[in-house]
N, C-alpha and C positions, 0 to 999 in steps of 0.2 A: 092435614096431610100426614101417613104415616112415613114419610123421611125417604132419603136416598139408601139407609142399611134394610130396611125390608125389601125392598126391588132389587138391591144386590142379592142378598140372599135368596131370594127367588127365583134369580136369573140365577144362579150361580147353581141350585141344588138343579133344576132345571138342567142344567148340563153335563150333569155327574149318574142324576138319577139310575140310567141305566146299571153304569158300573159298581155306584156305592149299595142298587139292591143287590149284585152279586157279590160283594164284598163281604154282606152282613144277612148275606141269607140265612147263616148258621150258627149268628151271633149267642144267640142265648145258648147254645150245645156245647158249650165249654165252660161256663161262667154258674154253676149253681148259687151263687149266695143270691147274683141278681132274678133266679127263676123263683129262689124263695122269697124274694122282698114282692116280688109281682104276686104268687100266691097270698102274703100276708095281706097287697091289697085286694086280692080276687076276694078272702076271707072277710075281711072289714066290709068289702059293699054287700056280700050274702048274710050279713050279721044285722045291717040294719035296714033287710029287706029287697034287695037288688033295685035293679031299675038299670035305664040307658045309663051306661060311662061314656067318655069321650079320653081318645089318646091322641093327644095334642103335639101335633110336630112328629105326624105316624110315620113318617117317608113312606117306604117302600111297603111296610105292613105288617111287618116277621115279628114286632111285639104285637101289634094290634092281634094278630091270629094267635099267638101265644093267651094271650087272655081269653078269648073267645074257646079252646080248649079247659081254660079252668072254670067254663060256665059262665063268662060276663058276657051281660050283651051290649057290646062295644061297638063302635062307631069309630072311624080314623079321620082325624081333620088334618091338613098339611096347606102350607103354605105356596108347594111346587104344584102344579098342574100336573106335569109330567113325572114325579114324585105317586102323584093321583094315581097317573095310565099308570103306570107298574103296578100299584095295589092293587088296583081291580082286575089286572090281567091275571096277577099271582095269587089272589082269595076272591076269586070272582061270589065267594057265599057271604061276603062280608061287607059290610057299607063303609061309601069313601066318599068324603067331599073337601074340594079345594075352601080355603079358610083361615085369614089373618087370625092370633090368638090375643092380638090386640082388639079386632072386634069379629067373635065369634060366629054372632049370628045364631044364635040359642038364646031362646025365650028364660026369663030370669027363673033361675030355682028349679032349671027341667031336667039336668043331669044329678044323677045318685051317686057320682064318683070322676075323679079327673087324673089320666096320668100324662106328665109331662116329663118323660125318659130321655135325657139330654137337648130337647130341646129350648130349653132358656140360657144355651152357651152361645148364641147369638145377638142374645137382646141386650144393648146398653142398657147399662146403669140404671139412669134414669126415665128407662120406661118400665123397669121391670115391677114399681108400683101401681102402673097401670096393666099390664098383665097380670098380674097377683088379682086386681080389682076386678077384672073382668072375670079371670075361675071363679072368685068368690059369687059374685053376680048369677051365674048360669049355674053352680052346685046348690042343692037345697041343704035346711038346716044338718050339723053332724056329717054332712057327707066327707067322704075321705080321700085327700088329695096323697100323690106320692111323686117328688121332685127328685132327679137324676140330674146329675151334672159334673163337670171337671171341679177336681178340687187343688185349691192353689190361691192366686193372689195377684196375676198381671193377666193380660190380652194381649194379642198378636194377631196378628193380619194374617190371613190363611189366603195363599193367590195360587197354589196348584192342589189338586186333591184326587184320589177316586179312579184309577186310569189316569191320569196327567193332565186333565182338564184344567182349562183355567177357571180358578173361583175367586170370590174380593167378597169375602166373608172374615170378619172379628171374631178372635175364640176367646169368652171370657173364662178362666179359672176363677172360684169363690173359694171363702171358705166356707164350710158348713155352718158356722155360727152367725155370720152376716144371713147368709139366708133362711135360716129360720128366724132371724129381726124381723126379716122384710115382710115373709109368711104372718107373723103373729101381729105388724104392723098394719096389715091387708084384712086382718081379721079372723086368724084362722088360729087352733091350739096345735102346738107342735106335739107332736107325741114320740117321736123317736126319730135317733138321726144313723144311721151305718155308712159305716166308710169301707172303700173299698179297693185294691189292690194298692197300696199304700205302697208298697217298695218297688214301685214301677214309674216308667216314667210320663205316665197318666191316670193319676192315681182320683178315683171318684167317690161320689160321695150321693146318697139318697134320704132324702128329708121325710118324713111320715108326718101327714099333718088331715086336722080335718075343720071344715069349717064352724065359725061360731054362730050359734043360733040367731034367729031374728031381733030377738031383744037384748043381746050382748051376753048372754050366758053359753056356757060349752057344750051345753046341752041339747 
């Protein structure tokens, strides 16, 4: 059983979807460092060949079509159904399918590339070496992951959000160096870590990592 925090979390984006796609239609249109760490991944999966990515915890879509402009051919997986209707309604040229990132449902070694752009600010602690295991699982050798998330140190209960909806979703802040442990203990070589809006009072952080090959070399 995957727990009572994933059905929260489902129920909960479920009920915001509408509002939090218009909230973040235009997210990336203000933020250049984070349109260049997306590029540097677009860059890494054309570097060693392309193939299907997966954006993992796409919501509404607005990064998944971001990428699909620098040439990736991406795929949006989410956990909302209704998350889902909105991406399809808003990149109807783009593929979307509902998707725990606890179990995928991609054949092992089939994607070239994985972004996970705040979406593991939801997962406790102790599952996030089984989602770390599972990207690993579904990316082939060298493929290159890129992790987004709050950067910090405690979690807090988030129970309005989006338009005023009620949610019962847990916000983890990390710090950057705990998660690239967890990434390099999962099996992957960290390669570079950027922080981001640091004098704010949600300051983030994006981990650059790529998986390690089949016989335990980086290669």
């Amino acid at each position: 059983m995957d727990g009572d925090w994933l059905e929260d979390t489902r129920v909960s984006y479920d009920a915001v979807a509408e509002s939090y796609a218009e909230q973040t239609r235009d997210a990336l249109s203000g933020v250049p460092f984070l349109r260049a760490a997306l590029r540097l991944f677009a860059d890494s999966v054309h570097d060693r060949g392309g193939g299907v990515v997966a954006d993992v915890g796409c919501g509404p879509g607005h990064v998944t079509a971001h990428l699909q402009t620098l040439g990736v051919d991406v795929v949006g997986i989410d956990l909302s159904p209704a998350m889902i209707d909105v991406a399809r309604r808003d990149h109807p040229h783009l593929a979307f399918t509902v998707g725990s990132m606890t179990r995928l449902g991609v054949p092992d070694g089939a994607l070239s590339g994985l972004l996970a752009f705040w979406s593991l600010i939801h997962i406790p602690d102790d599952e996030i070496p089984g989602v770390l295991g599972e990207f690993r699982r579904v990316l082939r050798p060298d493929a290159p992951l890129l992790v987004g998330f709050h950067l910090g140190d405690r979690s807090r209960l988030k129970t309005q959000g989006y338009g005023g909806h009620p949610m019962k979703v847990y916000v983890h802040r990390r710090p950057a160096e705990r998660v690239a442990g967890w990434l390099r203990e999962a099996g992957f070589v960290v390669t570079a870590r950027m922080l981001v809006d640091l004098d704010t009072e949600l300051p983030g952080a994006l981990v650059f990592a790529r998986r390690i090959g089949a016989h335990g070399s980086a290669n």
